[in-house]
C-alpha positions in Angstrom: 26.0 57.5 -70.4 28.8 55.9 -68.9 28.9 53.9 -65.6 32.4 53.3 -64.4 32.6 50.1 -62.3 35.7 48.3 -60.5 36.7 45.2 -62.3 36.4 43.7 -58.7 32.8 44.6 -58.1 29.5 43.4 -56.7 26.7 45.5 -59.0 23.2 45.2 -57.5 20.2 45.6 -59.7 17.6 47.2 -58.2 14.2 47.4 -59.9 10.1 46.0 -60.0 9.3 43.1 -61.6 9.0 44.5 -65.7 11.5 47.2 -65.2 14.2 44.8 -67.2 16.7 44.0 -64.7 17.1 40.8 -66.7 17.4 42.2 -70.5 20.1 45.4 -68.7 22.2 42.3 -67.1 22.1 40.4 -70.3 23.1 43.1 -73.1 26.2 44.3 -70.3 27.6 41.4 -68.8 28.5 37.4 -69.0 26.5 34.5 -68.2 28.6 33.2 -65.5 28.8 36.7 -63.7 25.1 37.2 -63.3 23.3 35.7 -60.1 19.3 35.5 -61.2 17.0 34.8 -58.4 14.9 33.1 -61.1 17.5 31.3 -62.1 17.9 29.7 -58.2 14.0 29.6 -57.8 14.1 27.1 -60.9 17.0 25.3 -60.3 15.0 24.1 -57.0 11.4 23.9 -58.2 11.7 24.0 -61.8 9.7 26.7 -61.7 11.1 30.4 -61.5 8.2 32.1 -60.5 7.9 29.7 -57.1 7.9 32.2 -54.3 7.7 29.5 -52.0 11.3 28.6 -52.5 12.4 32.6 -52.5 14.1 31.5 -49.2 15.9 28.6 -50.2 16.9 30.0 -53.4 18.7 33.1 -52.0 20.1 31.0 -49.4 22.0 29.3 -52.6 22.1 33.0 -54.6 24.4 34.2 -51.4 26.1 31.4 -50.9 27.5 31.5 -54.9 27.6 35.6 -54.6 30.5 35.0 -51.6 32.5 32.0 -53.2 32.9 34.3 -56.5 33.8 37.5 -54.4 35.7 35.3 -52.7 38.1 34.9 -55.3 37.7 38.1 -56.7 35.2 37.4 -59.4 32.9 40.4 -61.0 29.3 39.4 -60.0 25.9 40.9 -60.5 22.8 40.2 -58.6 19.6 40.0 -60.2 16.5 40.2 -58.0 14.1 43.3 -57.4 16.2 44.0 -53.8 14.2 46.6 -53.3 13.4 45.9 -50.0 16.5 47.2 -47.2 16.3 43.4 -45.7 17.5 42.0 -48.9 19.9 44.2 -49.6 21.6 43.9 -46.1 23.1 40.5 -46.7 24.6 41.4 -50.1 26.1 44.1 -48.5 27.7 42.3 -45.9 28.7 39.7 -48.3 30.6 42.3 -50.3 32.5 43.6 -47.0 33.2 40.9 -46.0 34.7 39.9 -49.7 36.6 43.4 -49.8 34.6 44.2 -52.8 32.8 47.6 -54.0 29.6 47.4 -54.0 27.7 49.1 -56.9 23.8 49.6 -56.8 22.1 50.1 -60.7 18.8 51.3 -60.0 15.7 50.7 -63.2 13.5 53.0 -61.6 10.3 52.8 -65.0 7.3 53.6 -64.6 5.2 51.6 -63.5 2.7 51.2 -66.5 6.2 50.3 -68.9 6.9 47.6 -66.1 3.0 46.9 -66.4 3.0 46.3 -69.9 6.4 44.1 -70.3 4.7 41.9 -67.4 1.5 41.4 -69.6 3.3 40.2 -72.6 5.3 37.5 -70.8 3.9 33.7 -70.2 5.1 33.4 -66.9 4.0 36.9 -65.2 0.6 36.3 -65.0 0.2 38.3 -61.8 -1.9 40.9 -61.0 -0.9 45.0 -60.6 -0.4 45.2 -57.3 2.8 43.2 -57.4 4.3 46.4 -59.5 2.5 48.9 -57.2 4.0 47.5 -54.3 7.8 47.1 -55.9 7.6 50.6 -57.3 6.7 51.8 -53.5 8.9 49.7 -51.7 12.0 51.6 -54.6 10.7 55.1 -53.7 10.6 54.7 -50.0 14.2 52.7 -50.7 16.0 55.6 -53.0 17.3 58.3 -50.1 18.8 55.5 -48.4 21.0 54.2 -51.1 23.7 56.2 -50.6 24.3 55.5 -46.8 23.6 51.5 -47.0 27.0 51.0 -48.1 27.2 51.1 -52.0 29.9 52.7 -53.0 27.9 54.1 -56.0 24.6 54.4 -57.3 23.0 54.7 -60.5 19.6 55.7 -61.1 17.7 55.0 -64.6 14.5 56.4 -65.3 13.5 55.7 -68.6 13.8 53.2 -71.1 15.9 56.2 -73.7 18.4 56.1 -70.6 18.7 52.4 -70.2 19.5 52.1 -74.0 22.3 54.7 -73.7 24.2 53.2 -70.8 27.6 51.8 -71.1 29.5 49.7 -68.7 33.3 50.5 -68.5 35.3 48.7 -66.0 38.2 50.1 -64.1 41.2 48.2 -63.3 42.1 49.1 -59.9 45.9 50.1 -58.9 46.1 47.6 -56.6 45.1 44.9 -58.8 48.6 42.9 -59.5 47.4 40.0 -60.6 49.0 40.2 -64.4 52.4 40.0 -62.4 53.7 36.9 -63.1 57.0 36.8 -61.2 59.2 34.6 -60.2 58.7 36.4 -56.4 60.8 36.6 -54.0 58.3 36.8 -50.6 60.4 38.6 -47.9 58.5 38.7 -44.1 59.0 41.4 -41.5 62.0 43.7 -42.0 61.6 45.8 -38.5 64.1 48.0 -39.8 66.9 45.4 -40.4 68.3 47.5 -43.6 71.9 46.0 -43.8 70.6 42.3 -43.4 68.1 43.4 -45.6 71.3 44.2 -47.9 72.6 41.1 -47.1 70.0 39.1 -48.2 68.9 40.4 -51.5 72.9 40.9 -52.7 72.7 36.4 -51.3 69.6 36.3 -53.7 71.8 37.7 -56.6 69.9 41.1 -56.9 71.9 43.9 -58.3 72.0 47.1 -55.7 72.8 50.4 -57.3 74.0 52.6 -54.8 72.0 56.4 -55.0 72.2 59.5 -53.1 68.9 61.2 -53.2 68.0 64.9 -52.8 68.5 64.8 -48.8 71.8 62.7 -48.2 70.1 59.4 -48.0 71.2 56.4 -49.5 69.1 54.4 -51.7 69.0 51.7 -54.0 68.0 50.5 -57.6 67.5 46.9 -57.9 66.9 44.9 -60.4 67.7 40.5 -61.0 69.6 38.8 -63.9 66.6 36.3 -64.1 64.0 39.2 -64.1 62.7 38.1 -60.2 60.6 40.5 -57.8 60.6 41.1 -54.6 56.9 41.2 -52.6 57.5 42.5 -48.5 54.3 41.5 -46.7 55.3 42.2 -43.2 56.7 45.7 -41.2 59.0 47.3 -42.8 60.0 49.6 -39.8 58.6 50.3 -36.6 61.6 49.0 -34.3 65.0 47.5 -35.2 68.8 50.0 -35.8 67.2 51.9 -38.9 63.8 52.5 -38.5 62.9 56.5 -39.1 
């Protein structure tokens, strides 16, 4: 089973406590992309089963999660999120970060989740911790799809957990293995022949074409192998604006 994600993403684990959240991020991505509640809760208390310092350490897991979006880092999230309320803010954070935001839901039953929790040291909690996860995920699972994820993948069994790939996409509008040299040219407004003027002053060479309607066009290309980025209007006023 593949699960196609953007190179760009925000991937929310979703899952109880013993569903394996922490093994699945492990085996499918790095070190430095995974944000572990745990992780946080320890690095205040020294202690990652503190829930006293849940509040504090998501406080720091956010504030990490939008730096790395920020500059267009791949992170994953790794907490049970399956309440709405702690979802809400990752969301928001991805938004505001221009990122996708991918939800992988480990939806095991509850006596697998009971029985990992049993065989580790520092989950010496009762049941009801795994009851009331696994409720809070099925009341959580129709509204997925309409929080804002752009995606969302739902595992059910251990056999389907081991037979998941990650593949990540490049997107198209990902340019950043363009090197240059750039030239950066502001607002045109429909200014074609100073346009002209300017790249022929900037030693590009302008091949003259006649395309299928009568209109001239032109090939460029530089001697030194330089680009040309326009990040303002184009048209919308000026003597040649369609």
């Amino acid at each position: 089973m593949e699960i196609k994600v953007s190179e760009l993403s925000l991937i929310v684990l979703i899952g109880s406590t013993g569903s394996g959240k922490s093994t699945f991020a492990r085996r499918h991505f790095a070190s430095t992309e995974i944000l572990s509640s745990d992780f946080f809760r320890a690095m205040i208390s020294d202690d990652e089963t503190n829930q006293s310092v849940s509040g504090s350490a998501f406080e720091i897991l956010h504030l990490v999660c939008n730096k790395r979006l920020n500059l267009g880092r791949f992170t994953v999230i790794d907490a049970t999120n399956v309440q709405p309320e702690h979802r809400r803010t990752l969301l928001e954070i991805a938004r505001q970060n221009y990122a996708p935001a991918v939800a992988i839901v480990l939806k095991m039953p509850p006596e697998v989740c009971h029985e990992r929790n049993r065989s580790r040291e520092n989950r010496n909690f009762g049941p009801h911790v795994v009851e009331n996860h696994t409720r809070f995920l099925e009341r959580s699972l129709d509204q997925l799809s309409v929080e804002g994820f752009q995606a969302v993948h739902i595992l059910e069994s251990p056999e389907q957990v081991d037979q998941v790939q990650i593949v990540r996409i490049k997107e198209e509008f990902n340019r950043k293995d363009e090197l240059g040299p750039f030239d950066i040219i502001g607002d045109v407004h429909g200014c074609f022949e100073e346009l002209v003027q300017l790249l022929t002053k900037l030693d590009y060479n302008l091949t003259p074409v006649v395309d299928s309607d009568g209109q001239m066009t032109y090939n460029l290309s530089h001697p030194q192998g330089r680009k040309l980025i326009f990040v303002g209007d184009l048209v919308d006023r000026g003597p040649d604006t369609p």
